[in-house]
C-alpha positions in Angstrom: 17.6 -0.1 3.6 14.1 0.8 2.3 12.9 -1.9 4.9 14.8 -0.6 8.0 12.7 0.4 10.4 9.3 -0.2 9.5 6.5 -0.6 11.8 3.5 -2.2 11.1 -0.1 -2.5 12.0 -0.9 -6.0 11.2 -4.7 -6.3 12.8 -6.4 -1.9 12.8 -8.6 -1.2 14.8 -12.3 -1.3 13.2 -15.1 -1.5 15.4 -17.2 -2.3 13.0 -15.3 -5.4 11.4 -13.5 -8.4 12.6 -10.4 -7.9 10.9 -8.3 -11.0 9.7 -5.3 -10.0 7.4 -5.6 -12.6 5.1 -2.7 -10.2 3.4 -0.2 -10.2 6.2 0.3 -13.9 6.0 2.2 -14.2 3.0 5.9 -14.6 3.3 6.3 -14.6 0.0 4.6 -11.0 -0.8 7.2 -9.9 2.1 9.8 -10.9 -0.1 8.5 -9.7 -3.2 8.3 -6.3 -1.4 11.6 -6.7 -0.3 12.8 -6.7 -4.2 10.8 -3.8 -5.0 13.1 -1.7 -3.3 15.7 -2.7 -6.2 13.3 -2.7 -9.2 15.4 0.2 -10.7 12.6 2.4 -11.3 13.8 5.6 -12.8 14.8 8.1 -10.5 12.0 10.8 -11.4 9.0 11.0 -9.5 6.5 8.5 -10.5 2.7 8.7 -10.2 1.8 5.3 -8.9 -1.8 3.8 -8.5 -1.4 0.4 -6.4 -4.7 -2.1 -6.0 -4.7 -4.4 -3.0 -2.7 -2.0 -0.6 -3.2 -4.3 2.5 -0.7 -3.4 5.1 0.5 0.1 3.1 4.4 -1.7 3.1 4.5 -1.3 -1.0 3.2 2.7 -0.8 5.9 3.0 2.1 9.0 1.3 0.2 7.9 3.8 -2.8 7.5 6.5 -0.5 10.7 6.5 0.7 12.1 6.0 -3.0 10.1 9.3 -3.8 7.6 8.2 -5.4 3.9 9.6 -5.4 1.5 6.7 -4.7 -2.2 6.4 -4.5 -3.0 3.5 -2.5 -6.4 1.4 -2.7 -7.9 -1.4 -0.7 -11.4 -2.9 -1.6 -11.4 -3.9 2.5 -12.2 -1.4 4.9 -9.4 -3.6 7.2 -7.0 -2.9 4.4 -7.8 0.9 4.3 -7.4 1.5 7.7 -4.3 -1.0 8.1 -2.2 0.9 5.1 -3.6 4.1 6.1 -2.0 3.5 10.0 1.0 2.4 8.8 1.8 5.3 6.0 1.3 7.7 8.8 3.3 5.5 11.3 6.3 5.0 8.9 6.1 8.7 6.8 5.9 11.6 9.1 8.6 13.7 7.0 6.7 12.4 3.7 3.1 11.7 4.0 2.2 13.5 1.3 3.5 11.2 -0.8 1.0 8.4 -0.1 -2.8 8.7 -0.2 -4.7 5.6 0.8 -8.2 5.5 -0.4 -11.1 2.9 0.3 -12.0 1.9 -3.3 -13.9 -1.3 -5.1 -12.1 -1.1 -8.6 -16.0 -0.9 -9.6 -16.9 2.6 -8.8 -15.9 5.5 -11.3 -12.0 5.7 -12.7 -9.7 8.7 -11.2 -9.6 11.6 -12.8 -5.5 11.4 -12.7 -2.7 9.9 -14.9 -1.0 7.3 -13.6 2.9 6.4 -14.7 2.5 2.7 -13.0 0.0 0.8 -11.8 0.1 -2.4 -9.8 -0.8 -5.0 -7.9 1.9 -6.9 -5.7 0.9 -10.5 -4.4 -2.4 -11.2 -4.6 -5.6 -9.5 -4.2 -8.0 -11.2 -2.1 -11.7 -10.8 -2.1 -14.2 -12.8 0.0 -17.4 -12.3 -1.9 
C-alpha cells in the first residue's frame, strides 16, 4: 500500500542539463523499494539520511511510514527529480522529507542520523 498511488517525475525539468535518469531504469531498485515498505523498521520516528535519492520514491515510501528523511543526490537531475516528486506525492507530509543537492565531499551535517542508506546503486559519471 505504501506504493499506491505514486506519481513520478522520471525526466525534471533543468534547463541547464540534459537529464538522462540513468536511476529510473532499474527494475530491480523498483523492487528493492517495493520491499522497503516491509523492512519492519520500528515504529518510532526515525531520522534517516539517504545518498543517491534519484527519483525521491525511497524518501516517499519512508514518508508515508513516518519517518523523517533527509534526502541527497550528487546530480542536480536527481535533486530536482526527488525534490518534484516529494512535493507531488506528500502534500499532507512534506515536512517529513528534505531533499538537498549534496557531493558526499563537502562538510558532514551537523544532525544525528538513526539510519543511513543507499538503495541500488549510486551512479556517478565523472
Amino acid at each position: 500500500q505504501q506504493l499506491d498511488r505514486v506519481r513520478l517525475t522520471l525526466r525534471p525539468d533543468v534547463a541547464d542539463e540534459a537529464c538522462q535518469p540513468v536511476w529510473s531504469h532499474s527494475a530491480s531498485a523498483f523492487l528493492h523499494l517495493h520491499g522497503l515498505s516491509s523492512l519492519g523498521l520500528p515504529p518510532k520516528r526515525l531520522r534517516i539520511l539517504e545518498l543517491g535519492a534519484g527519483l525521491g520514491l525511497s524518501a516517499i515510501i519512508l514518508a508515508r511510514q513516518n519517518h523523517s528523511v533527509l534526502a541527497t543526490d550528487r546530480s542536480r537531475c536527481g535533486y530536482e527529480a526527488a525534490r518534484q516528486n516529494v512535493r507531488r506525492n506528500l502534500a499532507a507530509r512534506r515536512g517529513l522529507v528534505e531533499v538537498r543537492q549534496w557531493d558526499w565531499n563537502g562538510s558532514p551535517f551537523d544532525e544525528d542520523f538513526d539510519l543511513v542508506m543507499a538503495l541500488g546503486g549510486v551512479f556517478y559519471e565523472g
